[in-house]
C-alpha positions as CSV (number, residue, x, y, z in Angstrom):
1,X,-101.7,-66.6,14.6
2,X,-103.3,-63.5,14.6
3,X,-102.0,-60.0,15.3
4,X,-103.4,-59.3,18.1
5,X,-101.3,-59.3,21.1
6,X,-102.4,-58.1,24.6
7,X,-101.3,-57.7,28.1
8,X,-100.8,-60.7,30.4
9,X,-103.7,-60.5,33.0
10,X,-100.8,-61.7,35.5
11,X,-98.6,-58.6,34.3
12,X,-98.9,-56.0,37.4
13,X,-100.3,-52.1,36.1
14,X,-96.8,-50.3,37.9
15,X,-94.7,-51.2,34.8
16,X,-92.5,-53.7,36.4
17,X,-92.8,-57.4,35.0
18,X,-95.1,-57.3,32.3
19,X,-95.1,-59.1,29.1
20,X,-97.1,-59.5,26.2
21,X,-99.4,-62.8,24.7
22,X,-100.5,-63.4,21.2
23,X,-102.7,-66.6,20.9
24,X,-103.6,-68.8,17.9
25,X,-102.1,-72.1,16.2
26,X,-98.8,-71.2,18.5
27,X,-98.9,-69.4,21.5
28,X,-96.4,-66.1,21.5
29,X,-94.9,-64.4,24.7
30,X,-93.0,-60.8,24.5
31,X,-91.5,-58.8,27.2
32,X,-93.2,-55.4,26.9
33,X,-90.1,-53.3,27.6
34,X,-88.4,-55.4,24.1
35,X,-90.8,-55.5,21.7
36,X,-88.9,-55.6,19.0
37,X,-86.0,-57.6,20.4
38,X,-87.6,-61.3,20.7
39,X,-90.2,-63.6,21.1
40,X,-91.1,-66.9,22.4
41,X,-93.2,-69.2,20.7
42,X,-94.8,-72.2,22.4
43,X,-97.6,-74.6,20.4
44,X,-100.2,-75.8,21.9
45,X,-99.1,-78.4,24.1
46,X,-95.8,-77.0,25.1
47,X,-98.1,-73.7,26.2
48,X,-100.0,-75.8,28.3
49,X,-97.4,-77.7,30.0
50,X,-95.8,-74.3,30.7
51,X,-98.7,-72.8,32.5
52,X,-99.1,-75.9,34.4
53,X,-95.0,-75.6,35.2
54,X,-95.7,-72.2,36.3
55,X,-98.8,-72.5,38.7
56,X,-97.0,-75.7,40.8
């Protein structure tokens, strides 16, 4: 994975719901208000299944 990490294009710009991606093997989502707090990791698969979840 690499250490990149960058905004959500669906996070809004008024600093409400926003969270943070990192892509690679896994895929790694982060809220942007705890970024120290957690983290959830998804592989490749499960990612996919989530977007699909999420755009029904």
């Amino acid at each position: 994975m690499t250490d990149h990490w960058h905004k959500s294009s669906h996070s809004g710009g008024n600093g409400g719901n926003c969270v943070e991606i990192k892509e690679g093997v896994a895929t790694a989502v982060r809220d942007t208000r705890n970024r120290e707090l957690c983290r959830l990791e998804f592989s490749a698969g499960e990612w996919a299944i989530t977007l699909h979840a999420l755009t029904l």
